[in-house]
C-alpha positions, 0 to 999 in steps of 0.5 A, spaced: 904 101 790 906 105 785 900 107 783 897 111 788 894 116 786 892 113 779 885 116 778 879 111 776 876 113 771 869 110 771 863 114 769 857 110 772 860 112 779 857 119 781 857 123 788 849 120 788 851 113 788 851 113 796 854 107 798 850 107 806 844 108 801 844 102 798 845 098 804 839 100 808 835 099 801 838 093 797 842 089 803 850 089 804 850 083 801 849 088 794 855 092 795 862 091 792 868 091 796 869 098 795 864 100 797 863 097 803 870 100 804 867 107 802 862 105 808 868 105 812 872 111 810 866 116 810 868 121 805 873 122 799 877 128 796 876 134 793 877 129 786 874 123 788 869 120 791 869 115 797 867 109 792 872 112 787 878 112 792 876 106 795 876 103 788 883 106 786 885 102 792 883 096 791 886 096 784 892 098 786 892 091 791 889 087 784 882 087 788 886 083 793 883 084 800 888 079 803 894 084 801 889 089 804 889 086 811 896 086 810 897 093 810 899 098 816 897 105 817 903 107 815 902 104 808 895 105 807 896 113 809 900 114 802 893 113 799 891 120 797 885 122 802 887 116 807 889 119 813 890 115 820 883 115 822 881 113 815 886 107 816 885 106 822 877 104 820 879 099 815 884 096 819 879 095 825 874 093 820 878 087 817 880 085 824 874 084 826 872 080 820 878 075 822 875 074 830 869 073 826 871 066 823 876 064 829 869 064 834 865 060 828 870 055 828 868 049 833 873 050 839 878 045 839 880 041 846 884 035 842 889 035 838 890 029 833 892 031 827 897 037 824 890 039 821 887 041 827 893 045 830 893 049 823 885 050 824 887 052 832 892 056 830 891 060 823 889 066 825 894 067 829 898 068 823 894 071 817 896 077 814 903 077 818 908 081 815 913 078 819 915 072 822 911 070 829 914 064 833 908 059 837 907 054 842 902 050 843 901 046 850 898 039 851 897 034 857 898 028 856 892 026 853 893 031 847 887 035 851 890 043 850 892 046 855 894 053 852 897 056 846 902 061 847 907 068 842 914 066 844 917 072 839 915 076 834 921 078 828 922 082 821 921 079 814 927 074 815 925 071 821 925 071 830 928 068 835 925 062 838 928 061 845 929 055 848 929 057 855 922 061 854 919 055 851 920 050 856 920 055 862 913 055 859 911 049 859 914 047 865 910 052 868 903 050 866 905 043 867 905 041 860 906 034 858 909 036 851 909 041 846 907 043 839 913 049 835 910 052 830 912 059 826 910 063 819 914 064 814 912 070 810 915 071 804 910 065 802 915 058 802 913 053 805 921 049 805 923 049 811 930 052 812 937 049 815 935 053 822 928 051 822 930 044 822 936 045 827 932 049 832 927 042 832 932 038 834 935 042 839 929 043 842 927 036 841 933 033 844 931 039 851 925 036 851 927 028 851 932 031 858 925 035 861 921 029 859 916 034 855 916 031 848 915 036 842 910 032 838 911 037 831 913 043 828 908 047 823 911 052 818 905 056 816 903 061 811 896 065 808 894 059 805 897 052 807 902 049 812 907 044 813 908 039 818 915 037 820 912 031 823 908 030 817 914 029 813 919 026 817 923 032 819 922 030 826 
C-alpha cells in the first residue's frame, strides 16, 4: 500500500471520458474496471478524475480485484478522495457480486463429496482477512440440515469450542457434523492444532454418537479435505 497517493499519469483519460456515459451508449460489458469503480465513487479530486483514482487504486492492488474485496473502510479511506462513504459503495458493490454467484449456483441438499461442502460453503469464506470456524449439519441421510458460524479470530486463528458445536448439533437434531475453517495467510497445511482439534472432536462425537465425517481447511482459491487425505 505504499503508493497511495502515486499519481496515474495516462493522457487518453480526460474529465470528458464520463464513465456513466459510456455504459448508457456502448453497454457495461465495454467498461474497464476502473471505470466501473468510478461509477461507484461518483467524483474524484481536485487533481484527478474519478477514472484516474480509481485507476491509482487499482494499480496499486496489481489490478487484482480479489485484494480489493478484501479491503475494509478503513483501508480503502487512506486513498487519497476515498472517504467512508466512497468506501462504503465499493465495498457494498463487491458483496453484492459475491451473493450474486452463491444464488446462481444450484442449491445443494446432499452431501457426497468434499467438493460439495467447498461449493456449499465458499463463499462464506472469500475475501476473509481472518480465520472463521464453520459447521455444517447433516441427517443421516447426508441431506443438509443447516450450516452454522461457530467463531470468528485474527489472522492467526480462532477458537473453535467444542461445547458450542455439539450443543448445536444436538439441538438441531444432527446425526453428524462436517468442521470446517479458512486459513488466511493462504496455506493449505493443516497445523498440529488443526489436527488435534479433529480428533478431540471426533472422539466427542463417537461419545454423543454424531459422527464428524470431515475437516475442510479453506483458502480463496483451493481447499483441503482432512478426510480426504487420511488425517481423520
Amino acid at each position: 500500500m505504499e503508493c497511495y497517493d502515486k499519481k496515474i499519469t495516462i493522457k487518453a483519460w480526460a474529465e470528458e471520458d464520463r464513465p456513466r456515459e459510456k455504459l448508457l451508449l456502448q453497454g457495461r460489458r465495454n467498461l474497464t474496471d476502473a471505470e466501473l469503480i468510478a461509477i461507484l465513487i461518483g467524483s474524484g479530486n481536485r487533481t484527478e478524475t474519478a477514472v484516474g483514482l480509481s485507476m491509482r487504486i487499482l494499480t496499486s492492488l496489481e489490478n487484482d480485484l480479489d485484494k480489493l474485496g478484501k479491503l475494509g473502510v478503513e483501508e480503502l479511506s487512506k486513498f487519497k478522495g476515498i472517504g467512508e462513504a466512497k468506501a462504503i459503495s465499493i465495498i457494498a458493490a463487491l458483496e453484492l457480486g459475491r451473493r450474486r454467484r452463491d444464488v446462481s449456483t444450484p442449491k445443494l441438499d446432499q452431501v457426497t463429496s468434499s467438493k460439495d461442502v467447498h461449493n456449499y460453503l465458499k463463499r462464506h469464506f472469500t475475501d476473509l482477512n481472518h480465520e472463521e470456524f464453520w459447521i455444517v449439519l447433516l441427517n443421516r441421510s447426508n441431506h443438509i440440515l443447516s450450516r452454522h458460524l461457530i467463531s470468528k479470530g485474527g489472522q492467526a486463528g480462532t477458537i473453535a469450542d467444542p461445547k458450542i458445536i455439539f450443543q448445536t448439533a444436538l439441538e438441531h437434531h444432527s446425526a453428524s457434523i462436517i468442521l470446517s475453517h479458512n486459513h488466511p495467510s493462504g496455506s493449505l497445511k493443516p497445523s498440529q492444532a488443526d489436527l488435534q482439534l479433529t480428533r478431540k472432536l471426533k472422539d466427542a462425537g463417537t461419545l454423543l454418537d454424531i459422527g464428524v465425517l470431515d475437516h475442510l481447511i479453506f483458502t480463496d482459491t483451493a481447499y483441503l479435505s482432512l478426510a480426504d487425505e487420511g488425517l481423520m
